[in-house]
KOLFIVEX-459472 format. One record per atom (N, C-alpha, C): residue number from 1; atom name; residue in one letter; x, y, z. Coordinates in Angstrom, 2 decimals, padded with zeros to 5 digits. Layout:
BEGIN
<pamar NUM; 'CA'; 'A'; <X; Y; Z>>
...
END
This chain:
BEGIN
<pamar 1; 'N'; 'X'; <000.86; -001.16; 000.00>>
<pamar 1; 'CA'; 'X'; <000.00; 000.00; 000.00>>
<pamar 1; 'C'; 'X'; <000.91; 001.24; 000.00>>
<pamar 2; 'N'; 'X'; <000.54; 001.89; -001.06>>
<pamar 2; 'CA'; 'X'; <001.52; 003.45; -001.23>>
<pamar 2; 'C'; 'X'; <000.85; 004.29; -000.56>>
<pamar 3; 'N'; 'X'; <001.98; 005.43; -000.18>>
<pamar 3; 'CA'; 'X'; <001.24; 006.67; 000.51>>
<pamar 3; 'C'; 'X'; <000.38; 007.23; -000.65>>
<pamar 4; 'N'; 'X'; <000.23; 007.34; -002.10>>
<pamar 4; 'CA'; 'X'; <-000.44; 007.59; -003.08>>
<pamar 4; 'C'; 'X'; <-001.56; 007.35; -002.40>>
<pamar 5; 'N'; 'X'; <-001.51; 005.53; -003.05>>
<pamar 5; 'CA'; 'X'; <-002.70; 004.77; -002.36>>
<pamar 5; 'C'; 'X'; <-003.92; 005.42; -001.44>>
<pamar 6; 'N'; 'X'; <-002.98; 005.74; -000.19>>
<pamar 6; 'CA'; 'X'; <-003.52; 005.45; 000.72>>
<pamar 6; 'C'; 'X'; <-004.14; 007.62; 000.85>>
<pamar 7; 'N'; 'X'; <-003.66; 008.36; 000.62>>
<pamar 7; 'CA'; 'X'; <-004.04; 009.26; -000.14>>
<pamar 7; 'C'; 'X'; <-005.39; 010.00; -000.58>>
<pamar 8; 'N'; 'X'; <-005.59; 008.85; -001.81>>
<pamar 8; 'CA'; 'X'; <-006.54; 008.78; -002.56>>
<pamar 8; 'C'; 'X'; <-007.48; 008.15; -002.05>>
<pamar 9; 'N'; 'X'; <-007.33; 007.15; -001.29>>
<pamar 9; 'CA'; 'X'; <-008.08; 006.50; -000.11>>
<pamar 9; 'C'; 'X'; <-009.20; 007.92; 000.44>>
<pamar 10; 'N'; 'X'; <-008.13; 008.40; 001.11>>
<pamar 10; 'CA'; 'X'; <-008.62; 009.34; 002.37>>
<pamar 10; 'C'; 'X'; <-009.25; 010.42; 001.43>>
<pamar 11; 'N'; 'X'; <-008.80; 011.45; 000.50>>
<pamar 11; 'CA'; 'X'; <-009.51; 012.12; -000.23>>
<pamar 11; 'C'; 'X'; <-010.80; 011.81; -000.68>>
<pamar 12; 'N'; 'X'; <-010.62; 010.54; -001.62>>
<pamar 12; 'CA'; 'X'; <-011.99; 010.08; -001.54>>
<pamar 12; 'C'; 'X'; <-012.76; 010.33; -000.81>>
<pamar 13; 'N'; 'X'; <-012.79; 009.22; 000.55>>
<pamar 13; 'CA'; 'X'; <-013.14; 008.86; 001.60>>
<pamar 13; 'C'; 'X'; <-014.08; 010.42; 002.20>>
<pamar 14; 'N'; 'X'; <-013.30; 011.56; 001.84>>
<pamar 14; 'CA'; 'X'; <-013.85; 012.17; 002.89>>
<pamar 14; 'C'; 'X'; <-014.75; 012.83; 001.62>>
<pamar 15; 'N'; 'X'; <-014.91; 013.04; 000.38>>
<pamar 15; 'CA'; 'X'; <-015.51; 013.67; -001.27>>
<pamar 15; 'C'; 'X'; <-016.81; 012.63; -000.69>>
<pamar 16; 'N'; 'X'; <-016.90; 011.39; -000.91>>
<pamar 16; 'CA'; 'X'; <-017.66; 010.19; -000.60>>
<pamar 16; 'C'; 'X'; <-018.68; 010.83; 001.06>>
<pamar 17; 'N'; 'X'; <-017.99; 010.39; 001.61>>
<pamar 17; 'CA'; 'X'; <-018.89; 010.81; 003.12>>
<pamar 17; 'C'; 'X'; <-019.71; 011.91; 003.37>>
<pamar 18; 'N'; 'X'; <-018.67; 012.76; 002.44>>
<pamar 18; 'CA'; 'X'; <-019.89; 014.60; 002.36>>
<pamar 18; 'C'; 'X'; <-020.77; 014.36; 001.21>>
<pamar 19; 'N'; 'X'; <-020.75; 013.70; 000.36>>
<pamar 19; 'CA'; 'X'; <-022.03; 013.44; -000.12>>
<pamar 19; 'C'; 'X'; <-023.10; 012.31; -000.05>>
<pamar 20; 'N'; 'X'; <-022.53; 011.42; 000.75>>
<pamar 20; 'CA'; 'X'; <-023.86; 010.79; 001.48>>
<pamar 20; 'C'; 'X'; <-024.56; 011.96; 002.37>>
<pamar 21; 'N'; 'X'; <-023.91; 012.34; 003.29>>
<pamar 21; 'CA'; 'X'; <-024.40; 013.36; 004.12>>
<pamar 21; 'C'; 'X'; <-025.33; 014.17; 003.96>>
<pamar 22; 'N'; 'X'; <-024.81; 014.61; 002.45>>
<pamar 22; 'CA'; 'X'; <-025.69; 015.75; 002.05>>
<pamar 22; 'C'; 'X'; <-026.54; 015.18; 001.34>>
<pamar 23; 'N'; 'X'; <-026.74; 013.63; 000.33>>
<pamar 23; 'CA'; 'X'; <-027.73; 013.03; -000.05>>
<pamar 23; 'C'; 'X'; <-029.32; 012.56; 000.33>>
<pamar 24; 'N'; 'X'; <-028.29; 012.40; 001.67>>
<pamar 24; 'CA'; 'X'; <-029.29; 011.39; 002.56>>
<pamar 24; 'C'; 'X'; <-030.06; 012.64; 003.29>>
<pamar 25; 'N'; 'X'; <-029.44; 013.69; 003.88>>
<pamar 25; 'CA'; 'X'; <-030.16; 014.91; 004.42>>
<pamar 25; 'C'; 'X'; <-031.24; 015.87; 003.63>>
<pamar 26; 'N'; 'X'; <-030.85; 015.49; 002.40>>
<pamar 26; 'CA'; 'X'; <-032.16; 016.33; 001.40>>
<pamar 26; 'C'; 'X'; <-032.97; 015.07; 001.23>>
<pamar 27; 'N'; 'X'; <-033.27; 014.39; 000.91>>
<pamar 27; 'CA'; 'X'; <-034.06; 013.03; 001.03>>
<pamar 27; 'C'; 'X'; <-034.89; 013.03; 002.43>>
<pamar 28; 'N'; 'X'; <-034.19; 012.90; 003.43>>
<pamar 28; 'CA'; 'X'; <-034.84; 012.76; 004.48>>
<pamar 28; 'C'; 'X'; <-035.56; 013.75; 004.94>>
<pamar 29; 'N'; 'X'; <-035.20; 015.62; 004.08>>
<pamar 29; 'CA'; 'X'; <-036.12; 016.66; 004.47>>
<pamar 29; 'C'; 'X'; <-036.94; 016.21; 003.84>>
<pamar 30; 'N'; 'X'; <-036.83; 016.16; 002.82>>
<pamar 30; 'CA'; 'X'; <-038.22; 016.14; 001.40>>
<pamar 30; 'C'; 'X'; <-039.36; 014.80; 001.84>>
<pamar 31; 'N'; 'X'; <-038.28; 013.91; 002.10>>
<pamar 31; 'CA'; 'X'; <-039.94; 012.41; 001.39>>
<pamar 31; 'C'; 'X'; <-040.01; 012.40; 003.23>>
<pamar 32; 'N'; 'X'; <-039.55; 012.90; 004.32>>
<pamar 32; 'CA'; 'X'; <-039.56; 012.62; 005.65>>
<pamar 32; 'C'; 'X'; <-038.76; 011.28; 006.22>>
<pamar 33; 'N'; 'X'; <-038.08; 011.13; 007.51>>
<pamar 33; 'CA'; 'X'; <-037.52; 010.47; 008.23>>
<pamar 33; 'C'; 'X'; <-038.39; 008.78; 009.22>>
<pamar 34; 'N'; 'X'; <-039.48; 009.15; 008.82>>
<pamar 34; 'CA'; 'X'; <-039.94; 008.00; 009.57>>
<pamar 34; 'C'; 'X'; <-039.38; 006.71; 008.83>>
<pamar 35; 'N'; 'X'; <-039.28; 006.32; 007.18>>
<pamar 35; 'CA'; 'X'; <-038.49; 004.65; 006.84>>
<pamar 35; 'C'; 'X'; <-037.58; 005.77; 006.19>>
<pamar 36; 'N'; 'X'; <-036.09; 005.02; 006.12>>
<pamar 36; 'CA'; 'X'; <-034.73; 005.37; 006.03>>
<pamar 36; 'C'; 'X'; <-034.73; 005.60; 004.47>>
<pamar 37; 'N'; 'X'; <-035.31; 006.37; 004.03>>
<pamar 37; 'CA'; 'X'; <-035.50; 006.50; 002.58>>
<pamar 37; 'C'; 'X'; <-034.12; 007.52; 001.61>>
<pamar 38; 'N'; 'X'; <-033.55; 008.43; 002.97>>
<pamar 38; 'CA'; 'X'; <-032.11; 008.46; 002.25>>
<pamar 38; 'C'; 'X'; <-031.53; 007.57; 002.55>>
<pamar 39; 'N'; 'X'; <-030.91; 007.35; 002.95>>
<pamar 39; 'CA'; 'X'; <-030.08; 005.87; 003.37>>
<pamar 39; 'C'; 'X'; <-029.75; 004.71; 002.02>>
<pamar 40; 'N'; 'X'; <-031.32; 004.42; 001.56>>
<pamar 40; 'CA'; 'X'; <-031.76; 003.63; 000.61>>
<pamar 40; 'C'; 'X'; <-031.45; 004.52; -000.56>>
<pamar 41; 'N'; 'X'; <-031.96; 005.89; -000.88>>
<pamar 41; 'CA'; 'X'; <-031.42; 006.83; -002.01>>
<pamar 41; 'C'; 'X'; <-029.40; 006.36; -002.11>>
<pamar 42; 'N'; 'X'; <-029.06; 006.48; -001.01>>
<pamar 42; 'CA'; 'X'; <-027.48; 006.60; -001.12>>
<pamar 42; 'C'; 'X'; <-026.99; 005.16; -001.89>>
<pamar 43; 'N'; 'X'; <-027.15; 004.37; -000.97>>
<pamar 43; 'CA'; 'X'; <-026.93; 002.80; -001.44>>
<pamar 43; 'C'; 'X'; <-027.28; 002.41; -002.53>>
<pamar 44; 'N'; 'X'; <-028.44; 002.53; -003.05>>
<pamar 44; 'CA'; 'X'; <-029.62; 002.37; -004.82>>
<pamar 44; 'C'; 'X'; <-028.15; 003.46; -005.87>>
<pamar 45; 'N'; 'X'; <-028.03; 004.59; -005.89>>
<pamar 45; 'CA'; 'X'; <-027.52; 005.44; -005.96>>
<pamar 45; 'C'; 'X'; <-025.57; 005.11; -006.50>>
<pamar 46; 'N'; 'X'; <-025.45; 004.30; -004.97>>
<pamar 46; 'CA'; 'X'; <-023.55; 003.79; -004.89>>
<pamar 46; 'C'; 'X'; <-023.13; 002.80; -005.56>>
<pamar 47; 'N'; 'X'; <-024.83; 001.90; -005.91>>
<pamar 47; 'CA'; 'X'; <-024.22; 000.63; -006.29>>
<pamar 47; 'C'; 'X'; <-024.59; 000.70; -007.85>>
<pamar 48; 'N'; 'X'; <-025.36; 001.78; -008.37>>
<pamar 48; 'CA'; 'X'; <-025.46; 001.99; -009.78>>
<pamar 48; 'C'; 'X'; <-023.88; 002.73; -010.39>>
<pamar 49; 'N'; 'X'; <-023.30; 003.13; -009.49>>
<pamar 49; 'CA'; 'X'; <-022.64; 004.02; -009.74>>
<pamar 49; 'C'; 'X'; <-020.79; 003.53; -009.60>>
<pamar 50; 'N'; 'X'; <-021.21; 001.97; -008.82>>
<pamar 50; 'CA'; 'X'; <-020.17; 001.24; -008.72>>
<pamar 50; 'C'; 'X'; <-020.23; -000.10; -010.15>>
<pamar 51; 'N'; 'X'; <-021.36; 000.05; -010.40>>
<pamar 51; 'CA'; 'X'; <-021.68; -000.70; -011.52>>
<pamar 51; 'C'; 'X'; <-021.49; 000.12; -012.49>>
<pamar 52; 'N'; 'X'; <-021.27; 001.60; -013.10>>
<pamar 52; 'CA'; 'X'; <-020.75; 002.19; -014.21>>
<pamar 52; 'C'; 'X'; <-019.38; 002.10; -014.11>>
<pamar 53; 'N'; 'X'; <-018.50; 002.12; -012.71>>
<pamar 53; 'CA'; 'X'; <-016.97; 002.12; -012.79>>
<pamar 53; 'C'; 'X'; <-016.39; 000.85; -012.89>>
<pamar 54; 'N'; 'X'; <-017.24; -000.33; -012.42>>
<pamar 54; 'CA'; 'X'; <-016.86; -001.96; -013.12>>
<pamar 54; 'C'; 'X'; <-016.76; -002.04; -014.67>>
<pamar 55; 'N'; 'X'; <-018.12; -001.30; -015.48>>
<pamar 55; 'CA'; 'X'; <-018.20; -001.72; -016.51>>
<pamar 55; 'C'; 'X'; <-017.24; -000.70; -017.59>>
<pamar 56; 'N'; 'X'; <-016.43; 000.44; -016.59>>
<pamar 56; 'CA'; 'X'; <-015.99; 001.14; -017.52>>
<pamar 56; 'C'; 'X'; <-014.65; 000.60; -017.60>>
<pamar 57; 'N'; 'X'; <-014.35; -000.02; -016.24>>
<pamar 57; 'CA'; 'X'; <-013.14; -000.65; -016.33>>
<pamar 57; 'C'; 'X'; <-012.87; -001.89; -016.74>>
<pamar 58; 'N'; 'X'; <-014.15; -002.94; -017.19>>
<pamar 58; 'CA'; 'X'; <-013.87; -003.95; -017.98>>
<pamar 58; 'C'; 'X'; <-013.71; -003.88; -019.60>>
<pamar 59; 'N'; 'X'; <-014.83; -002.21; -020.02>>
<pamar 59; 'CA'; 'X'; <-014.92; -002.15; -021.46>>
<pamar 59; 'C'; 'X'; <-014.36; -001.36; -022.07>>
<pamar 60; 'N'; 'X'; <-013.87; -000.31; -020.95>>
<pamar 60; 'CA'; 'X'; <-013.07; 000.52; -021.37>>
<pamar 60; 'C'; 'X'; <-011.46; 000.55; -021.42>>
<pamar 61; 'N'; 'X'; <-011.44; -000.08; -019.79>>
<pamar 61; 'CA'; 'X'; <-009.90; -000.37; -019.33>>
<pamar 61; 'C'; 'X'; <-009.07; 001.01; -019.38>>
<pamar 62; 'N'; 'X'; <-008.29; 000.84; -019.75>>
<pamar 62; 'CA'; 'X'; <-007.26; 002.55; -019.49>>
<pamar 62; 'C'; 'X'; <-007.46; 002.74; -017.92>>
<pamar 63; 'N'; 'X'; <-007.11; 004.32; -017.39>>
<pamar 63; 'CA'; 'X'; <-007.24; 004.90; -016.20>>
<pamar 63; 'C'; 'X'; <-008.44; 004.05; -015.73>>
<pamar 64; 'N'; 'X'; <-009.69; 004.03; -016.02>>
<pamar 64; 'CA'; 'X'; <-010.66; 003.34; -015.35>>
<pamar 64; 'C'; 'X'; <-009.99; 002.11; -014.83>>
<pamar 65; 'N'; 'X'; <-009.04; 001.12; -015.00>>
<pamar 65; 'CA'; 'X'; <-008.93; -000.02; -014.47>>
<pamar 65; 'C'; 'X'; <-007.60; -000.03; -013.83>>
<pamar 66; 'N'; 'X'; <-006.89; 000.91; -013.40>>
<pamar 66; 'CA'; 'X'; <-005.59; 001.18; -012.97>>
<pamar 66; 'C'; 'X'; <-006.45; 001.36; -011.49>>
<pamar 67; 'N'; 'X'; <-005.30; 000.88; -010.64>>
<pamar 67; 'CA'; 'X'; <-005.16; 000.72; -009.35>>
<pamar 67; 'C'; 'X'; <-005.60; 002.23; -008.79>>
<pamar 68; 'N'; 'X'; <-004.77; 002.95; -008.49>>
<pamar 68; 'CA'; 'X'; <-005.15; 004.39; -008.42>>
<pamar 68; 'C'; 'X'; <-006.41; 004.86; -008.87>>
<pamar 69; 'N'; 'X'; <-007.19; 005.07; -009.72>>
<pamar 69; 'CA'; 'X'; <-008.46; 004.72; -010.37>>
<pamar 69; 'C'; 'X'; <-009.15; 004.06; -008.99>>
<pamar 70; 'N'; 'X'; <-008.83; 002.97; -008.79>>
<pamar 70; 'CA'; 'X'; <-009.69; 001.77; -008.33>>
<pamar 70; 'C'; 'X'; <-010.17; 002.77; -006.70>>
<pamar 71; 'N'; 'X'; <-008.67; 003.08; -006.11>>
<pamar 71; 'CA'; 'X'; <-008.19; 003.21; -004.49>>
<pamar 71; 'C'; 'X'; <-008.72; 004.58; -004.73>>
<pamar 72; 'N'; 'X'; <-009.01; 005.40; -005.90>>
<pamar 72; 'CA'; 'X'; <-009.75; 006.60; -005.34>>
<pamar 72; 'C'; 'X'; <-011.68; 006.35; -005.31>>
<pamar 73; 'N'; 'X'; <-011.80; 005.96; -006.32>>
<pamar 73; 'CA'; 'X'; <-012.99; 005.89; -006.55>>
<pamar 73; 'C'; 'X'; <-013.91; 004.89; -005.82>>
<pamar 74; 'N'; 'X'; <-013.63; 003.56; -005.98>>
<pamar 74; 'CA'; 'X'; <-014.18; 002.35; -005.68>>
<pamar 74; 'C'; 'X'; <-014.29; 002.68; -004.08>>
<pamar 75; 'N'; 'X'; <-012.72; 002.35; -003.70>>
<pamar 75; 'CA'; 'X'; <-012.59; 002.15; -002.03>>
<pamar 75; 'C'; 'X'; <-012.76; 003.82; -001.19>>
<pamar 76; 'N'; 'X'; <-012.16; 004.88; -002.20>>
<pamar 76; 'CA'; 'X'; <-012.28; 005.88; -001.19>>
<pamar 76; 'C'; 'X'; <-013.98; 006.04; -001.15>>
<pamar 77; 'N'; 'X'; <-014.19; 006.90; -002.63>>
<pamar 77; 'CA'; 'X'; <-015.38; 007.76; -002.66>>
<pamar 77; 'C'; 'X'; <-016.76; 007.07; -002.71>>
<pamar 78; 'N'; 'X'; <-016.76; 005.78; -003.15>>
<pamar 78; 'CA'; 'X'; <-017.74; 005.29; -003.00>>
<pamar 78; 'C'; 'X'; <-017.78; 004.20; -001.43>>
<pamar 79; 'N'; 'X'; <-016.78; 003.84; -001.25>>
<pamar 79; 'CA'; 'X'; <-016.83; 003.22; 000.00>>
<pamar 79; 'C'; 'X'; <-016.99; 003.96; 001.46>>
<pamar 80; 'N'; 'X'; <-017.05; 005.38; 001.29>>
<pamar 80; 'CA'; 'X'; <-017.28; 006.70; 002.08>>
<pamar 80; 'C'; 'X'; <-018.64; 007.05; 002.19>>
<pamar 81; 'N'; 'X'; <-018.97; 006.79; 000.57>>
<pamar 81; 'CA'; 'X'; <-020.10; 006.97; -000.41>>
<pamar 81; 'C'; 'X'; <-021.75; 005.97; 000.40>>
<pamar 82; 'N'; 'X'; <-021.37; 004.73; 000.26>>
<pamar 82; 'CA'; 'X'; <-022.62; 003.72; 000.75>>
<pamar 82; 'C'; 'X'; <-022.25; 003.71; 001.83>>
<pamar 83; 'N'; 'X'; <-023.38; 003.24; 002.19>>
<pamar 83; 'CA'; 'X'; <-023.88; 003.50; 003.88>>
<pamar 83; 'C'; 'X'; <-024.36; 001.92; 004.35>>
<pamar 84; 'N'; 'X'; <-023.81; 000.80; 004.00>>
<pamar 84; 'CA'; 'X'; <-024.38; -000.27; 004.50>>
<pamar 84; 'C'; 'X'; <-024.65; -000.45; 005.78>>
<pamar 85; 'N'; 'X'; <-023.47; 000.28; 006.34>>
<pamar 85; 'CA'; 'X'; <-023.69; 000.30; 008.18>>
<pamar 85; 'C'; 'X'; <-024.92; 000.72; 008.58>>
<pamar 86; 'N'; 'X'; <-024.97; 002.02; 008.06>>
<pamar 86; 'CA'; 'X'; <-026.24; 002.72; 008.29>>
<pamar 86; 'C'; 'X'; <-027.81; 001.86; 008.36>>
<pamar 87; 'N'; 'X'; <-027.61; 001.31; 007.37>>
<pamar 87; 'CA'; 'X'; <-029.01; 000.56; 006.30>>
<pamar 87; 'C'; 'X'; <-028.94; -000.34; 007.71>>
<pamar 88; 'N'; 'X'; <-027.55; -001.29; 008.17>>
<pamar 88; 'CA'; 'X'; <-028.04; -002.05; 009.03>>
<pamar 88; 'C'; 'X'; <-028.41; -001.82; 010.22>>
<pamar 89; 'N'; 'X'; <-028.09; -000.44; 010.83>>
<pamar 89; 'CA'; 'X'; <-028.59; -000.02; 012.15>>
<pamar 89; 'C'; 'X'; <-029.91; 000.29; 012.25>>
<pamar 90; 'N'; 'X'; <-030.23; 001.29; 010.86>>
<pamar 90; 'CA'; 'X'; <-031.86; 001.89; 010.76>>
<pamar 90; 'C'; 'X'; <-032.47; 000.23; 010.64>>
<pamar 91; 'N'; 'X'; <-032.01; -000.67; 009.73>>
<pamar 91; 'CA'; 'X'; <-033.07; -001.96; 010.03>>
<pamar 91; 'C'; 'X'; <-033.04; -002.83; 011.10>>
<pamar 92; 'N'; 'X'; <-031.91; -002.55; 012.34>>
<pamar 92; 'CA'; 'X'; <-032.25; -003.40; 013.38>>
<pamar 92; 'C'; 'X'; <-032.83; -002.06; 014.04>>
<pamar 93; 'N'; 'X'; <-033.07; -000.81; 014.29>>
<pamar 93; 'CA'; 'X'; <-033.82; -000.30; 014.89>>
<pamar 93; 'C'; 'X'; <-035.43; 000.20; 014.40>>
<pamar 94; 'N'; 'X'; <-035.51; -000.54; 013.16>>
<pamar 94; 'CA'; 'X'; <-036.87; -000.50; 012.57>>
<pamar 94; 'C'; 'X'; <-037.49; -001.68; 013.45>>
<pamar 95; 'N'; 'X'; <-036.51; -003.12; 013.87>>
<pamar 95; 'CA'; 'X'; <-036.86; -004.35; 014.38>>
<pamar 95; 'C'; 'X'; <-037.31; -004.21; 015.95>>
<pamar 96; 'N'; 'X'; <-036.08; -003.43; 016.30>>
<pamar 96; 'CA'; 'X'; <-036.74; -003.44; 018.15>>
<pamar 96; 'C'; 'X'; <-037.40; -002.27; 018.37>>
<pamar 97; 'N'; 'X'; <-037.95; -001.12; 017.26>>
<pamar 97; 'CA'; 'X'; <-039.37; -000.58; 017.45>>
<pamar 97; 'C'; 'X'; <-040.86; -001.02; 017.06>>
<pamar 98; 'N'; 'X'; <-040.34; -002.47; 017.06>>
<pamar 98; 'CA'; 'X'; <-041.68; -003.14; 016.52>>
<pamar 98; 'C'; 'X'; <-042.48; -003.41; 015.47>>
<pamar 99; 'N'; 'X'; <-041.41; -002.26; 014.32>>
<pamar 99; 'CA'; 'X'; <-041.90; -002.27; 013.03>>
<pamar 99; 'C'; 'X'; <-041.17; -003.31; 012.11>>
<pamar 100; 'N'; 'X'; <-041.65; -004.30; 012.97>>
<pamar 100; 'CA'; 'X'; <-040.84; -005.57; 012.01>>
<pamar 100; 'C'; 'X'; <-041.30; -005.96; 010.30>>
<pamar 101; 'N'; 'X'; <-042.15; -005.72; 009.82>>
<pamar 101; 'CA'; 'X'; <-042.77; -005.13; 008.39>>
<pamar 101; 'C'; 'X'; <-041.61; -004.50; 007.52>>
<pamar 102; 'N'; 'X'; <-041.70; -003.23; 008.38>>
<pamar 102; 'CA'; 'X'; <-040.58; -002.10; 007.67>>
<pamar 102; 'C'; 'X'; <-039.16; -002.54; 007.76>>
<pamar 103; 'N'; 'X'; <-038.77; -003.12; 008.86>>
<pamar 103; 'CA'; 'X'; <-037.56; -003.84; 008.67>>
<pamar 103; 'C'; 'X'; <-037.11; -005.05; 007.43>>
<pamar 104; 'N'; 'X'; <-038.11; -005.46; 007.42>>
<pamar 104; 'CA'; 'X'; <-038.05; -006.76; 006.41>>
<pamar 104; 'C'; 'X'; <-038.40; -005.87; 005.11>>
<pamar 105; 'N'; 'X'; <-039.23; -005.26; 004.78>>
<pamar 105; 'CA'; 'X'; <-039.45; -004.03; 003.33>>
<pamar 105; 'C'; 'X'; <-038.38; -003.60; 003.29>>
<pamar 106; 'N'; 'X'; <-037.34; -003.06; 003.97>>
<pamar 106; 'CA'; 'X'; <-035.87; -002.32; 004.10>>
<pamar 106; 'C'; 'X'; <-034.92; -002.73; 003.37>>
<pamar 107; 'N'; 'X'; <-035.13; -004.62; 003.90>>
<pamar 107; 'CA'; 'X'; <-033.96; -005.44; 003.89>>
<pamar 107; 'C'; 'X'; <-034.33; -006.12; 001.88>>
<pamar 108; 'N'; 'X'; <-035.35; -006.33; 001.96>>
<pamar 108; 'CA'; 'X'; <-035.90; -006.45; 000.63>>
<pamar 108; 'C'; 'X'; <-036.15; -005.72; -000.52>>
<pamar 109; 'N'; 'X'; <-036.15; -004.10; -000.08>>
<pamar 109; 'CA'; 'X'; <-036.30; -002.79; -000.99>>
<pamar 109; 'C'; 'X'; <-034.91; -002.46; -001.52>>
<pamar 110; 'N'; 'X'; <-033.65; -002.89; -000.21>>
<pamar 110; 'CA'; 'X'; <-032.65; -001.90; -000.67>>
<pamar 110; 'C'; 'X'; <-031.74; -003.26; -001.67>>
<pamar 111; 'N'; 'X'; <-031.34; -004.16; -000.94>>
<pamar 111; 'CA'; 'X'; <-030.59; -005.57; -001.52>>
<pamar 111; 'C'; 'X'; <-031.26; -005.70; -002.56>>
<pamar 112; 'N'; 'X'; <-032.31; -005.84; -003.23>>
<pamar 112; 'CA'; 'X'; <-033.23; -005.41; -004.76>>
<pamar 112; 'C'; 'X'; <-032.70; -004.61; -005.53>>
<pamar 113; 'N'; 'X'; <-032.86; -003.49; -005.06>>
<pamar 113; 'CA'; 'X'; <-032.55; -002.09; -005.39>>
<pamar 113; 'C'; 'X'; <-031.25; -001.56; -006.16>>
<pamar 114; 'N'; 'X'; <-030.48; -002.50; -005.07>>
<pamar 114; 'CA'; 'X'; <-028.82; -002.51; -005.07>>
<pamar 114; 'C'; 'X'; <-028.37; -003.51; -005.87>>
<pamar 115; 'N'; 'X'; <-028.64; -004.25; -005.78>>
<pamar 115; 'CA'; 'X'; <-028.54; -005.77; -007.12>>
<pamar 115; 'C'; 'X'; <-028.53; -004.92; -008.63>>
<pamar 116; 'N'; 'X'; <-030.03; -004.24; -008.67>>
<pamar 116; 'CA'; 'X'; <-030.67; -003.55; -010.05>>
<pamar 116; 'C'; 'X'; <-029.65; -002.49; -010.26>>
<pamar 117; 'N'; 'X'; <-029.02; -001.74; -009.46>>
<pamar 117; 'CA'; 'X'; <-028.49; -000.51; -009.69>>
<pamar 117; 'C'; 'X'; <-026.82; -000.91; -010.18>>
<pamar 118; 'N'; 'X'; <-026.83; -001.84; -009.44>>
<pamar 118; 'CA'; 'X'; <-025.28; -002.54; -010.26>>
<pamar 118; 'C'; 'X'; <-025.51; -002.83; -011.34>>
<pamar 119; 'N'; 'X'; <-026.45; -003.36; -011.83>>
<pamar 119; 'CA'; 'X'; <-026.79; -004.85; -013.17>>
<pamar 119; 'C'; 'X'; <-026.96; -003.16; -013.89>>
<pamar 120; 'N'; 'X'; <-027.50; -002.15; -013.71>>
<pamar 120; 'CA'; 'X'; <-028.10; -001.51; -014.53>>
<pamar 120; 'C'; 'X'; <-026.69; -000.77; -014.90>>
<pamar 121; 'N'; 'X'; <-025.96; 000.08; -013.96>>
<pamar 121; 'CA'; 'X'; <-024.53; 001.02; -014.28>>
<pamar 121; 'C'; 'X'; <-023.73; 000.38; -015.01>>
<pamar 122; 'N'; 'X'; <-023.79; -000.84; -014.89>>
<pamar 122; 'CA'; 'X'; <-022.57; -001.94; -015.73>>
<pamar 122; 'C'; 'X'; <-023.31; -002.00; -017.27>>
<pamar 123; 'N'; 'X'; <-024.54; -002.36; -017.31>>
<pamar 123; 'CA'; 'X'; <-025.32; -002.69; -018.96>>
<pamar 123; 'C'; 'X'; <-025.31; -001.15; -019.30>>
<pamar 124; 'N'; 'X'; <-025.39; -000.01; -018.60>>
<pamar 124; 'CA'; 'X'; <-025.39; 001.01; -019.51>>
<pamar 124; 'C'; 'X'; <-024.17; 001.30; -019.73>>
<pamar 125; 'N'; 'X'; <-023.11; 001.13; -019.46>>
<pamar 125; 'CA'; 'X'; <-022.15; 001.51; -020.11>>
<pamar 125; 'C'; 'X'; <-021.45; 000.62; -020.78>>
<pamar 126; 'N'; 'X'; <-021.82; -000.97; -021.17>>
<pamar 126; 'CA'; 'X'; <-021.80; -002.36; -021.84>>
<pamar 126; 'C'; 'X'; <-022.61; -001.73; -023.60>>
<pamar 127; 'N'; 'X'; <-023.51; -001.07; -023.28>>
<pamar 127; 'CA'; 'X'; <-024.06; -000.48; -024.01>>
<pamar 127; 'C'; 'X'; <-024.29; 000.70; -024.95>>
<pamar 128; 'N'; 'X'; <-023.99; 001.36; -023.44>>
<pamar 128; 'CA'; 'X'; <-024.67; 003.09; -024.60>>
<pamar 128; 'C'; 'X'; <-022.78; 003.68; -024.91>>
<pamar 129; 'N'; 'X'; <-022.00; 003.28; -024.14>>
<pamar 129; 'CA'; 'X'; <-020.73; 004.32; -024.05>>
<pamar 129; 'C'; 'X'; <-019.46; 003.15; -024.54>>
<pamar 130; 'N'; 'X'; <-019.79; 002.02; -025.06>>
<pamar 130; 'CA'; 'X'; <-018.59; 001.48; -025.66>>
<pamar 130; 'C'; 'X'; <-019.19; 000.36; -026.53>>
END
C-alpha cells in the first residue's frame, strides 16, 4: 500500500462521506424520516454508480482499471459513499421498534434495489458508451 494509495483512499473517503451526508439529508427533508428512505437513495444510488466504474473498467480499461483509479474511486469515494452500516442499524432499529414489516421491506427494498443498480450502471455503459 503506497502513501499515493492510501491518499486517494482518504480524499476520496472524505468527497464520498460529504455526499452521502448531504444526499441522505435532502431526502430525508423532502420524502420525511420515519423509513430510512435516504439511506436507501445513497446505497440504490452507490451501487449503480459502482456498476458504471466496473463496466468502464472492464470495457473501457485505461485509467478506469488502474489501481489508483480503483483506491480513489471504488474504495475511497464510494466506499465513504454507501452506507451499508447505516441501512443495518436503521433496520435493526426499525426491528426493536416493533416495526418488524418495515424492517423486512428495508432489507428487501434496498438488496433489490442494489442488485438492479449494479446490473443496470454496468449494462449502460456495456451499451450506450462502448
Amino acid at each position: 500500500m503506497s502513501v499515493a494509495a492510501c491518499f486517494l483512499v482518504l480524499v476520496g473517503g472524505f468527497l464520498g462521506g460529504v455526499s452521502r451526508f448531504a444526499l441522505s439529508g435532502i431526502v430525508g427533508r423532502r420524502v420525511g424520516e420515519t423509513f430510512p428512505w435516504g439511506t436507501l437513495a445513497v446505497n440504490v444510488s452507490g451501487a449503480f454508480l459502482i456498476g458504471v466504474t466496473a463496466g468502464l473498467a472492464r470495457f473501457h480499461g485505461g485509467v478506469f482499471a488502474g489501481d489508483l483509479f480503483r483506491d480513489f474511486v471504488v474504495v475511497g469515494v464510494l466506499g465513504g459513499y454507501t452506507t451499508v452500516s447505516s441501512f443495518c442499524l436503521q433496520t435493526l432499529n426499525l426491528a426493536l421498534a416493533g416495526e418488524r414489516r418495515h424492517a423486512v421491506f428495508n432489507i428487501a427494498l434496498s438488496a433489490g434495489l442494489c442488485v438492479a443498480a449494479v446490473a443496470v450502471g454496468f449494462w449502460t455503459v456495456r451499451q450506450w458508451l462502448f
